[in-house]
TORBA-727469 format. One record per residue (C-alpha): residue in three letters; z, y, x. Coordinates in nm, 3 decimals. Each point is the difference from the previous one (the first is absolute). Example, Ala and Ser with C-alpha at 12.3 -4.5 7.8 and 13.67 -1.06 7.14 Angstrom:
% TORBA-727469
{aa: Ala, z: 0.780, y: -0.450, x: 1.230}
{aa: Ser, z: -0.066, y: 0.344, x: 0.137}
END
This chain:
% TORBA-727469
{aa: Unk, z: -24.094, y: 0.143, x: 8.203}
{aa: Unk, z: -0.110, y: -0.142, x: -0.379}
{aa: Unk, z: 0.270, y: -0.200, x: -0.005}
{aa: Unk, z: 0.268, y: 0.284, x: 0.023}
{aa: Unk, z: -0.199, y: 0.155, x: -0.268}
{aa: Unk, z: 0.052, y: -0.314, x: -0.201}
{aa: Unk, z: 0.364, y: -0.007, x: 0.025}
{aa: Unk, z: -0.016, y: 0.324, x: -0.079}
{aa: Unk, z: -0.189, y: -0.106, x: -0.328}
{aa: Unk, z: 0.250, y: -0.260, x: -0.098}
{aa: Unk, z: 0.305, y: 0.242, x: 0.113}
{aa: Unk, z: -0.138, y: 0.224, x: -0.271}
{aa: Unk, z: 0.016, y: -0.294, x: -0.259}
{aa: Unk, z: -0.433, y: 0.004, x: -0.017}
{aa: Unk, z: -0.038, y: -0.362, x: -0.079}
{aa: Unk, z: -0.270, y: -0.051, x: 0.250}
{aa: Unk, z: -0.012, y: -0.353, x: 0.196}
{aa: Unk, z: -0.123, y: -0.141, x: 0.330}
{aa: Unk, z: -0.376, y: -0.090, x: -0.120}
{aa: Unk, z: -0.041, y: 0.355, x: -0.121}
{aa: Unk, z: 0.138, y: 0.086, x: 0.395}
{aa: Unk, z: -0.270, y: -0.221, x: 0.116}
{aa: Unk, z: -0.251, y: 0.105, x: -0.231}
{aa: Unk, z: 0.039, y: 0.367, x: 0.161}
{aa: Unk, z: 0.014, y: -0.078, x: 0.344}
{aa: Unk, z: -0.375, y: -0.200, x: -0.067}
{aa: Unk, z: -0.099, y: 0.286, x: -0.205}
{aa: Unk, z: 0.060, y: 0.235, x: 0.319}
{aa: Unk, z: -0.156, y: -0.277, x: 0.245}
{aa: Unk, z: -0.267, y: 0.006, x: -0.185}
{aa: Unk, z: -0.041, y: 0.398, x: 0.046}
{aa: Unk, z: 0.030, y: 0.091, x: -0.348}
{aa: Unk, z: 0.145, y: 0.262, x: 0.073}
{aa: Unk, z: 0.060, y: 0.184, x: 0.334}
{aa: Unk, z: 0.152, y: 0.270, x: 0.163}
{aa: Unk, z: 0.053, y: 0.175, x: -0.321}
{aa: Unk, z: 0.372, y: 0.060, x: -0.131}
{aa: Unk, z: -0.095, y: 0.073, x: -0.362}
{aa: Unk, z: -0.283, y: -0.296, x: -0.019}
{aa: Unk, z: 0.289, y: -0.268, x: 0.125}
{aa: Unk, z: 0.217, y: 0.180, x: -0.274}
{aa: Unk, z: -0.183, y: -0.087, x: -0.231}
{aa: Unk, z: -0.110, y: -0.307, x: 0.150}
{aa: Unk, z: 0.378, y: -0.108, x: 0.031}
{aa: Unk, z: 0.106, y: 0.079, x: -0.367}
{aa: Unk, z: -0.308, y: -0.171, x: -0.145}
{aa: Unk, z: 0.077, y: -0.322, x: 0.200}
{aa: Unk, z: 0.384, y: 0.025, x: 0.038}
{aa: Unk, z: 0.105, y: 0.143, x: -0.402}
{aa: Unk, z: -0.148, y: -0.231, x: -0.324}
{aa: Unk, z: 0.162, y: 0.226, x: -0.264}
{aa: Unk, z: 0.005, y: 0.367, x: 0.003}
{aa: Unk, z: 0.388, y: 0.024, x: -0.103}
{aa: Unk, z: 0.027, y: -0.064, x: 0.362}
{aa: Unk, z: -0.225, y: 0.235, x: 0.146}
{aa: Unk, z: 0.326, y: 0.275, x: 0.025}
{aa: Unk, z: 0.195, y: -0.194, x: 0.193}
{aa: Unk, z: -0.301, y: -0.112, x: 0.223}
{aa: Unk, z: -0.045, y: 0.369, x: 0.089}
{aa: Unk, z: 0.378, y: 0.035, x: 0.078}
{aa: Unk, z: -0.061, y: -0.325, x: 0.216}
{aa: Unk, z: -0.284, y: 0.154, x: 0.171}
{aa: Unk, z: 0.127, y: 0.290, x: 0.088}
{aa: Unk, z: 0.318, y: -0.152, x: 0.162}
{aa: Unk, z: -0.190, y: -0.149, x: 0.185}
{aa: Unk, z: -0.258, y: 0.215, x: 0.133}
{aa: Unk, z: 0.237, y: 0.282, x: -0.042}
{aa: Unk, z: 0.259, y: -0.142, x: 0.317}
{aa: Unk, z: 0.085, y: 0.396, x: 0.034}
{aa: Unk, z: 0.355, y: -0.100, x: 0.183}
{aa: Unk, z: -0.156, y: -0.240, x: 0.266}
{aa: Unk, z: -0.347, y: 0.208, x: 0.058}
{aa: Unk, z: 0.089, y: 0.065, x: 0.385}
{aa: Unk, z: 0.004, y: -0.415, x: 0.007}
{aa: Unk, z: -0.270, y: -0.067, x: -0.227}
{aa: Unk, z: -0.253, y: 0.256, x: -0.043}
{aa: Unk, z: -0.221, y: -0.237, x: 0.168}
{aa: Unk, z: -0.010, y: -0.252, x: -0.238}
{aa: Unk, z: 0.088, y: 0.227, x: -0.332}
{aa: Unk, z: -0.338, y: 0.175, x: 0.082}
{aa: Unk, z: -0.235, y: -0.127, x: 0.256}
{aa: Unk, z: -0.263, y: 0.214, x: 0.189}
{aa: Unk, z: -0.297, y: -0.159, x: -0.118}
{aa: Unk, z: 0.117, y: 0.044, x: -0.387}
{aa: Unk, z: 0.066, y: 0.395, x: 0.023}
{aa: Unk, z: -0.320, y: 0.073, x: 0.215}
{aa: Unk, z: -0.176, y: -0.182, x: -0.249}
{aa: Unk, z: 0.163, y: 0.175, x: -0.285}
{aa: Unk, z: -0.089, y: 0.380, x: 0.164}
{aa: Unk, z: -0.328, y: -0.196, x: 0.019}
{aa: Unk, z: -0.080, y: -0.054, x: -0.311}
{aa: Unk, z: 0.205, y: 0.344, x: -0.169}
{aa: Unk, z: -0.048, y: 0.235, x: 0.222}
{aa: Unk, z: -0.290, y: 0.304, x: -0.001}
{aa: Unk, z: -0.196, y: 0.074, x: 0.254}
{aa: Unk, z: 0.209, y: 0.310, x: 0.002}
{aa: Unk, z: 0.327, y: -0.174, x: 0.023}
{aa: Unk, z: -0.097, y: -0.225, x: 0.267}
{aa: Unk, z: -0.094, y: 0.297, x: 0.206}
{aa: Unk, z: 0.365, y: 0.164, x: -0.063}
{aa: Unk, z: 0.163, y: -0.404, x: 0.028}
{aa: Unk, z: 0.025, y: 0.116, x: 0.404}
{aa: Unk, z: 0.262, y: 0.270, x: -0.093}
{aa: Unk, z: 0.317, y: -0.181, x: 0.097}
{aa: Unk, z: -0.224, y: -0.201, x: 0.265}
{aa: Unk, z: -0.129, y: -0.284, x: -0.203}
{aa: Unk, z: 0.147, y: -0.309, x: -0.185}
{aa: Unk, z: 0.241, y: -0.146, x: 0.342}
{aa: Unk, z: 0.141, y: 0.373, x: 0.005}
{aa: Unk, z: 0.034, y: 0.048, x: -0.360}
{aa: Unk, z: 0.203, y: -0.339, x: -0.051}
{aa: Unk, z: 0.216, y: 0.130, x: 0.308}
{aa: Unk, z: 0.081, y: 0.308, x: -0.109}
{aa: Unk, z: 0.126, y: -0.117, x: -0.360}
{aa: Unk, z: 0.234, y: -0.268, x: 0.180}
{aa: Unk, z: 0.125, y: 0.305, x: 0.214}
{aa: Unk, z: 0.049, y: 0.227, x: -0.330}
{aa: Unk, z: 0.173, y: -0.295, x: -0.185}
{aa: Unk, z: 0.230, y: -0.042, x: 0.262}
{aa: Unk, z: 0.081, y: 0.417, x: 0.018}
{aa: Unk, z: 0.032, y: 0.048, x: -0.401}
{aa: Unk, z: 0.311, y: -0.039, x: -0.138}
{aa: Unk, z: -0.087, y: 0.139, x: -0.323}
{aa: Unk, z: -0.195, y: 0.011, x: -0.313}
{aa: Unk, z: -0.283, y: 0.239, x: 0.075}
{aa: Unk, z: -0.244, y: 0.177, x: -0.240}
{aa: Unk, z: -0.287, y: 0.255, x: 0.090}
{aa: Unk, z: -0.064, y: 0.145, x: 0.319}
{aa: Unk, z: -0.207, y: -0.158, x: 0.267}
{aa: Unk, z: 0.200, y: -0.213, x: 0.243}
{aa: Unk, z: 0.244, y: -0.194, x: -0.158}
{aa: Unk, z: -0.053, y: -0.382, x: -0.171}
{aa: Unk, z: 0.044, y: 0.157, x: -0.365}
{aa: Unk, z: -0.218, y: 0.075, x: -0.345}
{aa: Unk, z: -0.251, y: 0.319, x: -0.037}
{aa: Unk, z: -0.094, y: 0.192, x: 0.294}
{aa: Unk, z: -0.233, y: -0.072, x: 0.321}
{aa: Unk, z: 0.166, y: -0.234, x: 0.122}
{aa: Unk, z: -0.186, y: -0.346, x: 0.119}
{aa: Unk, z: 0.305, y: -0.171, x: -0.124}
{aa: Unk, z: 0.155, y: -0.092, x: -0.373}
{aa: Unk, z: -0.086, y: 0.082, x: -0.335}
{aa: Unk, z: -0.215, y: 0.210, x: -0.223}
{aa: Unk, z: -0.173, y: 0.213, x: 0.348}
{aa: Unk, z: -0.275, y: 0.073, x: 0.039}
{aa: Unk, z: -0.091, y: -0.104, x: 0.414}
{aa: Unk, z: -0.286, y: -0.217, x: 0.009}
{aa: Unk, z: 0.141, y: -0.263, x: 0.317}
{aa: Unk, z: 0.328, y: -0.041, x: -0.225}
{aa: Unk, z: 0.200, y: -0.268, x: -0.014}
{aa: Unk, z: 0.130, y: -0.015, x: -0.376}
{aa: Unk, z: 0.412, y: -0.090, x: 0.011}
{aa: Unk, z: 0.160, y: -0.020, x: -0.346}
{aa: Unk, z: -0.156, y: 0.081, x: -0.375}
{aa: Unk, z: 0.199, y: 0.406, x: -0.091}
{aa: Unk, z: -0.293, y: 0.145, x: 0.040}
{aa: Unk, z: -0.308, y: 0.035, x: -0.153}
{aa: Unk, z: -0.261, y: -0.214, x: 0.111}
{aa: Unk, z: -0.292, y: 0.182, x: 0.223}
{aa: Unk, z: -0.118, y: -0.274, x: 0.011}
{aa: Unk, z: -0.086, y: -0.019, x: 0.438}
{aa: Unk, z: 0.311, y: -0.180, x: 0.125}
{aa: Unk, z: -0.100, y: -0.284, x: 0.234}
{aa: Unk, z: 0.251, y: -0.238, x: -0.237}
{aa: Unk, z: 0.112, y: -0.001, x: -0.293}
{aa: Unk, z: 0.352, y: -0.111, x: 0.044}
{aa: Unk, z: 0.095, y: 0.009, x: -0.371}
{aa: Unk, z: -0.176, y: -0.127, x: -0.331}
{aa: Unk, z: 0.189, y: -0.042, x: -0.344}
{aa: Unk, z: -0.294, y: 0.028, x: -0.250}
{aa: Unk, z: 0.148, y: -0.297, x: -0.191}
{aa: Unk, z: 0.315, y: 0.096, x: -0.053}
{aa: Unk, z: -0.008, y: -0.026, x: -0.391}
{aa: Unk, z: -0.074, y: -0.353, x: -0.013}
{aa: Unk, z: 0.256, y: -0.162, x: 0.202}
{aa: Unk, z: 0.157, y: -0.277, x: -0.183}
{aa: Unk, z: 0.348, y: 0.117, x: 0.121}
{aa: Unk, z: 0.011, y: 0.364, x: -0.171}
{aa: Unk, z: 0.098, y: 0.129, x: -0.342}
{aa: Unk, z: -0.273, y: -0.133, x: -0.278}
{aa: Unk, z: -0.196, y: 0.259, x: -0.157}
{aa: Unk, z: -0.320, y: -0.046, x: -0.186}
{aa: Unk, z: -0.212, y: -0.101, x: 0.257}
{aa: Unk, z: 0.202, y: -0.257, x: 0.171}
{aa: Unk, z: 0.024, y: -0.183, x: -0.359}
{aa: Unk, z: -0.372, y: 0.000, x: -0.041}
{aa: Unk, z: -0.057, y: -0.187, x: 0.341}
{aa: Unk, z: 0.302, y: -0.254, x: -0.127}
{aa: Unk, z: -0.161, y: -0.040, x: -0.333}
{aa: Unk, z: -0.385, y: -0.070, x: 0.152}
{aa: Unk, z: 0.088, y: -0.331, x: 0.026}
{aa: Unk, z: -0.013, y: -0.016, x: -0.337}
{aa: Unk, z: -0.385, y: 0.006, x: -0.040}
{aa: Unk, z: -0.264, y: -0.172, x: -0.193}
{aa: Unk, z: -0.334, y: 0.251, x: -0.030}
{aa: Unk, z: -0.301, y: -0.081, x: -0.211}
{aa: Unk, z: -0.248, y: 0.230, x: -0.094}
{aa: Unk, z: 0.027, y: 0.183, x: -0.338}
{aa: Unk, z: -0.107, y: 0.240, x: -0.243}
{aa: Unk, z: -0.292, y: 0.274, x: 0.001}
{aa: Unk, z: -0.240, y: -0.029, x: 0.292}
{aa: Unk, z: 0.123, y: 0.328, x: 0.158}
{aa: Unk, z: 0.035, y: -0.099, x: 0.353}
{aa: Unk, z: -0.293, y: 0.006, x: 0.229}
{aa: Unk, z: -0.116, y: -0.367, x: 0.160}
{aa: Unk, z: -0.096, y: 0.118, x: 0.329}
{aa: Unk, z: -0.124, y: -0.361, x: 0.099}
{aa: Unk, z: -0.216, y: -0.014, x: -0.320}
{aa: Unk, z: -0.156, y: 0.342, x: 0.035}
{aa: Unk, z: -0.111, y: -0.031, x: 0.377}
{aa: Unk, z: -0.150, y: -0.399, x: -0.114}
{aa: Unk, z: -0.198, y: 0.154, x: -0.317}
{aa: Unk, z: -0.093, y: 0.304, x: 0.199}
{aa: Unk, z: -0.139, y: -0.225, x: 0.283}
{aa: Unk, z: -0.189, y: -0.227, x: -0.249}
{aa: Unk, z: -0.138, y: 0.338, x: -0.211}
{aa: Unk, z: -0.198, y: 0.064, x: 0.320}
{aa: Unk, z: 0.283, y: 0.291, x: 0.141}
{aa: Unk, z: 0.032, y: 0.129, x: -0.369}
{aa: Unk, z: 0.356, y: 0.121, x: -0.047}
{aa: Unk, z: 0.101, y: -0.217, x: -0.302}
{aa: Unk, z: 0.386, y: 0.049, x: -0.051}
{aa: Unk, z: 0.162, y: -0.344, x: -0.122}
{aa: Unk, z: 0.396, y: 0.094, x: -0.181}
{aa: Unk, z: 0.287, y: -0.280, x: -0.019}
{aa: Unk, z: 0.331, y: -0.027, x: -0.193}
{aa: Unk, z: 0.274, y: 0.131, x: 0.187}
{aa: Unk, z: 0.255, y: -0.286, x: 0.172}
{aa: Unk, z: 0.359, y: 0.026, x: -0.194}
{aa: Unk, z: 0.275, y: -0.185, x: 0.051}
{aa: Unk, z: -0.032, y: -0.250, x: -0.285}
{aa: Unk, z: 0.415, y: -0.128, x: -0.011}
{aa: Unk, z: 0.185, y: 0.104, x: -0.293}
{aa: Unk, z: 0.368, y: 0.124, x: 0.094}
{aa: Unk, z: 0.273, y: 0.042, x: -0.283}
{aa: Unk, z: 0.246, y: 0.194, x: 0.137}
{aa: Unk, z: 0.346, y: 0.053, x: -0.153}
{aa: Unk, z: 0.275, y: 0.268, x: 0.138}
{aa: Unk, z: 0.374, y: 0.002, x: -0.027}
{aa: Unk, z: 0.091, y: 0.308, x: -0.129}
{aa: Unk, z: 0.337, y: 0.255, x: 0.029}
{aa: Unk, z: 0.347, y: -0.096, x: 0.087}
{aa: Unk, z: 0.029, y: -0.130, x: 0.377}
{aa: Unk, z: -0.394, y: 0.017, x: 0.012}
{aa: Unk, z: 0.014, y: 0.409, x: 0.030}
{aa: Unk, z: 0.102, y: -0.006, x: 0.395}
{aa: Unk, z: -0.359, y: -0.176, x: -0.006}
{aa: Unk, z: -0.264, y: 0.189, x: -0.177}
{aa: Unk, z: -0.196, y: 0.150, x: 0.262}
{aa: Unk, z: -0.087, y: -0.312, x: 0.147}
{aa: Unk, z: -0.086, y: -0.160, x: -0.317}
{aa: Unk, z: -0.244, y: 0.309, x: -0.052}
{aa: Unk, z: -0.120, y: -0.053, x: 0.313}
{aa: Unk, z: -0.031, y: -0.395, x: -0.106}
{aa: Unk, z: -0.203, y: 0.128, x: -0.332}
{aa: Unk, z: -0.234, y: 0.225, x: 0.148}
{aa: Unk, z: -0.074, y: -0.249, x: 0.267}
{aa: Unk, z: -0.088, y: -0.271, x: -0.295}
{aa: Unk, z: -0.174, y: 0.242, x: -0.248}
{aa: Unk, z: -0.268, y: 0.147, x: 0.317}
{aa: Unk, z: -0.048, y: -0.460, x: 0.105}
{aa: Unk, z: 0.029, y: -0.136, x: -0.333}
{aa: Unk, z: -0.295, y: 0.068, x: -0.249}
{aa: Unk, z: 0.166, y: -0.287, x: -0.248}
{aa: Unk, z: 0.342, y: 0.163, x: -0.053}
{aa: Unk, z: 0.253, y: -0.024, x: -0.251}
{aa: Unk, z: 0.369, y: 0.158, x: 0.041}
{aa: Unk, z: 0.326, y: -0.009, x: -0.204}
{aa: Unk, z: 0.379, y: 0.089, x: 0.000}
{aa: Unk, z: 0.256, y: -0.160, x: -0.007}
{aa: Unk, z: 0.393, y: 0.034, x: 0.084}
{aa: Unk, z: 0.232, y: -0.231, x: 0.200}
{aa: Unk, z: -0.179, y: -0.328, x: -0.137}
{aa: Unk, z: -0.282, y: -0.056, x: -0.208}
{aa: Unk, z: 0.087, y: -0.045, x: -0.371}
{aa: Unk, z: -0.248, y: -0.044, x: -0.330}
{aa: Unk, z: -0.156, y: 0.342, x: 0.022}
{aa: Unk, z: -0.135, y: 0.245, x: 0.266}
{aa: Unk, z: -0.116, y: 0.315, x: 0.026}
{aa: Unk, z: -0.254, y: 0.247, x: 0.195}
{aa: Unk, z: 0.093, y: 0.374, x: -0.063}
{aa: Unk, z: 0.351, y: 0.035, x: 0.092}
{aa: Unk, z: 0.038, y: 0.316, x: -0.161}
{aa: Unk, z: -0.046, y: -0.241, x: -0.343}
{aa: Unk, z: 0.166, y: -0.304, x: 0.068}
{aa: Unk, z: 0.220, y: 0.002, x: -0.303}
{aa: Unk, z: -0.303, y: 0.071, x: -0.263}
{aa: Unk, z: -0.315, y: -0.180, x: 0.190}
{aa: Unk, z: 0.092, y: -0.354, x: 0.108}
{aa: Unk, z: -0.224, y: -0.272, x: 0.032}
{aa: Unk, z: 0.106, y: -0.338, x: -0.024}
{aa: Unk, z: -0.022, y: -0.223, x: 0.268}
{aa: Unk, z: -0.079, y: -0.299, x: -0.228}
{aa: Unk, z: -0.346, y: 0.147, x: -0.033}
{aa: Unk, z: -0.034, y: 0.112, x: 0.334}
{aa: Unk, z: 0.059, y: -0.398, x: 0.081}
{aa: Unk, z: -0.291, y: -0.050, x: -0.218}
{aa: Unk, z: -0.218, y: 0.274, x: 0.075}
{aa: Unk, z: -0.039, y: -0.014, x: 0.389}
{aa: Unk, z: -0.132, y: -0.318, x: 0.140}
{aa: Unk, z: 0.137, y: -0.241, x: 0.239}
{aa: Unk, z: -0.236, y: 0.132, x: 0.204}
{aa: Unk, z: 0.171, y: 0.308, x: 0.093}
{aa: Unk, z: 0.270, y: 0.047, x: 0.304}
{aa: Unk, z: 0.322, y: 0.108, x: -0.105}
{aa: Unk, z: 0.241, y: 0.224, x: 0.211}
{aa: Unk, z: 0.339, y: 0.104, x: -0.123}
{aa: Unk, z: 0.176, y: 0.309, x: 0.210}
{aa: Unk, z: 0.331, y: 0.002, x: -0.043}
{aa: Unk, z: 0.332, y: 0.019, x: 0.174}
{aa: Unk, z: 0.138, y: -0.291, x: -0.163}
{aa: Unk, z: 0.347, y: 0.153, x: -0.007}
{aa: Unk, z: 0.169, y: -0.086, x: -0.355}
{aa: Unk, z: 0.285, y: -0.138, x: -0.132}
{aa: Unk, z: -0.073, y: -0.378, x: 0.014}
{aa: Unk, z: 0.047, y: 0.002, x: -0.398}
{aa: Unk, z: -0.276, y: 0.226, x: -0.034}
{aa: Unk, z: -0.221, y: -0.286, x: 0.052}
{aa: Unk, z: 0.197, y: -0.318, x: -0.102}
{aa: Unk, z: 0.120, y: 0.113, x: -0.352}
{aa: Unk, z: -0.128, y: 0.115, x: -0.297}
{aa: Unk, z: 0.077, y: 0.352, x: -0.053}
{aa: Unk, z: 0.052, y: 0.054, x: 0.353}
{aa: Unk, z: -0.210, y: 0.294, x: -0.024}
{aa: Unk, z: 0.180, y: 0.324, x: 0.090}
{aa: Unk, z: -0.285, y: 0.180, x: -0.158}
{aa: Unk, z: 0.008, y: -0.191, x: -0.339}
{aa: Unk, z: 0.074, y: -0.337, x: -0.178}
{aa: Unk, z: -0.247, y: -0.264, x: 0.147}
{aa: Unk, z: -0.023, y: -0.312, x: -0.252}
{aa: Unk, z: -0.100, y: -0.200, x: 0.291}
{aa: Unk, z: 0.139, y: 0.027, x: 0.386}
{aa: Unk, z: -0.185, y: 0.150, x: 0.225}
{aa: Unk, z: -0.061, y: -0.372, x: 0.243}
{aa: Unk, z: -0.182, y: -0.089, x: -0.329}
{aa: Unk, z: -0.279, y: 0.220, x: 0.028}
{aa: Unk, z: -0.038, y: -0.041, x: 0.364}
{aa: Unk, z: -0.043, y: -0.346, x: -0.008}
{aa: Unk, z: -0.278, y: 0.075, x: -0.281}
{aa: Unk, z: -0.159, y: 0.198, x: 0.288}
{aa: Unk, z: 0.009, y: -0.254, x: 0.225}
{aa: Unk, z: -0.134, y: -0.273, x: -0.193}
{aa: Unk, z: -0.320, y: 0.228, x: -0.124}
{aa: Unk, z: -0.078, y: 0.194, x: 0.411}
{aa: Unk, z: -0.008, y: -0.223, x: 0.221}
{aa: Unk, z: -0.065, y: 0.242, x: 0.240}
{aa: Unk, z: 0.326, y: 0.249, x: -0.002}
{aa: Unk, z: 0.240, y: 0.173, x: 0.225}
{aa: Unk, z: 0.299, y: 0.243, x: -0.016}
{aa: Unk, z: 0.020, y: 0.226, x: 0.270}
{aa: Unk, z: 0.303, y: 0.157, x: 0.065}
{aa: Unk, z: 0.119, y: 0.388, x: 0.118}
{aa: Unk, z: 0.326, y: -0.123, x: 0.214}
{aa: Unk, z: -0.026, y: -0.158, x: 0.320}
{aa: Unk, z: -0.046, y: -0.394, x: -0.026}
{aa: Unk, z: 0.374, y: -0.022, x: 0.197}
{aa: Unk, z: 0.149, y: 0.157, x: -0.280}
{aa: Unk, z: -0.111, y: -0.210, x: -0.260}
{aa: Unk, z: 0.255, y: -0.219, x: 0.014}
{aa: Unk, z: 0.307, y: 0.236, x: -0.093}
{aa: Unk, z: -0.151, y: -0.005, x: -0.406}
{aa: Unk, z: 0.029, y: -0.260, x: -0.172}
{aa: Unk, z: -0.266, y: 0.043, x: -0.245}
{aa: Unk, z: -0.219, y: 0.058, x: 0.309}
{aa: Unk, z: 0.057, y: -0.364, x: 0.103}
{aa: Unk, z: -0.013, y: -0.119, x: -0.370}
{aa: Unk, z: -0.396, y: 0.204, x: -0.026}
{aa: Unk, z: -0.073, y: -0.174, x: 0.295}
{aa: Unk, z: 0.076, y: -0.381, x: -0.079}
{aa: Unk, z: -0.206, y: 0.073, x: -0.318}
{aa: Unk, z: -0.299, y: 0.133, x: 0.119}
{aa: Unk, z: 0.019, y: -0.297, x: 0.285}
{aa: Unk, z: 0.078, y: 0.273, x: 0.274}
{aa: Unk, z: -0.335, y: 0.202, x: -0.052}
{aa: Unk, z: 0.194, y: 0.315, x: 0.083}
{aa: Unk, z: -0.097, y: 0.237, x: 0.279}
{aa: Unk, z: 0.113, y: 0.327, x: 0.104}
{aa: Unk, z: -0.166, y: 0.331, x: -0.027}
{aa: Unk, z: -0.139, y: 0.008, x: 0.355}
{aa: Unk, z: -0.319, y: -0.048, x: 0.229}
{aa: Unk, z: 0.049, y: -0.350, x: 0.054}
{aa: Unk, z: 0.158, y: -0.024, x: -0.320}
{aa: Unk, z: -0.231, y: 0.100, x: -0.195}
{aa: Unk, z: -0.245, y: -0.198, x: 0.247}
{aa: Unk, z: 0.129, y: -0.320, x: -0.115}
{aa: Unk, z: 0.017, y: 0.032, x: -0.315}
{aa: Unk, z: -0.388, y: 0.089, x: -0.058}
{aa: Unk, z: -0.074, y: -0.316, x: 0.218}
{aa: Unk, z: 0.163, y: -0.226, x: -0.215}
{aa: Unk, z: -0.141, y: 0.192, x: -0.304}
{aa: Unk, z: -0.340, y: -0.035, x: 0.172}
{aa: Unk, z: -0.015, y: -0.407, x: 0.061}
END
């Protein structure tokens, strides 16, 4: 039976392996869990998934295959055994409820009876008191409210009584495979982590206060503790206008992400390629410029650099002087990236476009031999990779 469940796993692309198999199948010989649906859930996940971009698409996995809907007549046996749902009424069920479970004749009649309505229904039902459907009375489907139910499908709302719950997708945000937002770039960007403990002692030290309280004799005496911060400084420079435009949300998405994990954050502007001044308030980028001479010599080689950018130029714009479309550049633009790269050595590019369409720009490929092929593109794993290498 597991091991369907693990091809179902691997089917769903969960990158879960034979010793985490066998690492379940001990965990349930050794009765750490039994006859309890949502317990081996939960047991299952914790064993089978290692990082929770994953946990979507073990739900999906799960419910195929506990779901088995189109075979039930064949498999209802195995999808649910006895023992499992009598010990699930067992252990949910009022006194109440148990008392009105002999309605439809007990469990072996109840099981019957929705095999015998499956096989009648030929449509999507909702209300009433027969039919497998959401709402109503029904002891079959969604969002009902009979307490011997047998929950089929997720349209309704939750009651809460269904012997199974067929469906789960309370991860659904933080699958690696959908559109980044905010929150998907924060878990990418965790990897890039260093925490010490700094500032005002405004946090309370639980460990501390319970130790002093003990040795004051049971005297509450409250012990405080610099908060942890992430202690890596990130300079962070965005291509700006032109091509760029088709990408802004993301890159807002990108910022926000980097202002709410980084507490050591500086940002700048900049447009196409990086040239001898910068600047941070768009609005003023022809009167407030600062020159990137000084921010060479103002932040550290100790900081992690990250340029955004689409890298999409005319090659010229960084292997000549005055290649600049914005202005005349006494010095190309390869120039100052090389300065870059000699000062950080900790620095990546990462890139809006898909990495398969890199190679239709030139300039792409030319940003990419000089920063040694440290670019990586604007997604989950993307992004991923480039805070591990920042991080060794």
């Amino acid at each position: 039976m597991l091991l369907n469940l693990f091809n179902e796993m691997r089917a769903a692309k969960v990158p879960v392996s034979v010793r985490e198999l066998l690492d379940l199948i001990n965990a349930l010989q050794h009765n750490v869990v039994f006859a309890d649906m949502d317990e081996f859930y939960f047991l299952a996940r914790t064993i089978l998934v290692k990082d929770e971009r994953h946990f979507d698409k073990f739900d999906r996995a799960f419910a195929a295959y506990f779901k088995g809907l189109e075979n039930l007549n064949q498999h209802i046996e195995a999808l649910i055994p006895d023992e499992w749902l009598r010990q699930e009424f067992e252990r949910s069920l009022s006194d109440e409820e148990r008392a009105r479970i002999e309605s439809l004749g007990g469990l072996d009649k109840l099981i019957e009876e929705f095999k015998k309505r499956l096989e009648e229904q030929k449509e999507r039902h909702a209300g009433g008191n027969r039919w497998i459907g959401t709402g109503g009375t029904s002891p079959f489907g969604s969002g009902g409210f009979n307490p011997e139910g047998i929950r089929v499908g997720d349209a309704g709302k939750r009651q809460g009584r269904a012997v199974k719950v067929w469906d789960q997708r309370e991860y659904k945000n933080l699958d690696d495979q959908v559109e980044l937002g905010t929150r998907n770039i924060k878990i990418a960007l965790r990897r890039l982590r260093k925490f010490a403990r700094q500032g005002a002692q405004d946090e309370l030290d639980l460990d501390g206060t319970i130790d002093h309280t003990a040795k004051d004799g049971g005297l509450l005496n409250i012990q405080m503790r610099p908060e942890r911060r992430n202690t890596v400084k990130l300079l962070i420079l965005f291509d700006i206008g032109g091509s760029m435009d088709a990408h802004v949300k993301v890159c807002e998405e990108l910022f926000s992400a980097c202002k709410t994990e980084f507490k050591h954050m500086e940002y700048f502007y900049f447009h196409n390629c990086v040239y001898e001044s910068v600047w941070k308030n768009n609005l003023r980028r022809s009167s407030e410029r600062f020159s990137t001479q000084d921010l060479l010599n103002k932040y550290g080689a100790d900081y992690k650099v990250v340029f955004v950018g689409d890298a999409a130029m005319a090659p010229y714009e960084i292997t000549q002087a005055g290649g600049s479309v914005e202005h005349w550049n006494e010095e190309p633009g390869y120039v100052w990236v090389k300065r870059f790269m000699e000062k950080y050595k900790k620095l990546v590019w990462i890139n809006p476009y898909p990495k398969d369409a890199w190679g239709y720009t030139a300039s792409t490929n030319i940003l990419r031999e000089l920063l040694e092929d440290k670019m990586y593109p604007l997604t989950l794993q993307g992004l991923e990779d480039g805070m591990k290498f920042l991080s060794k």
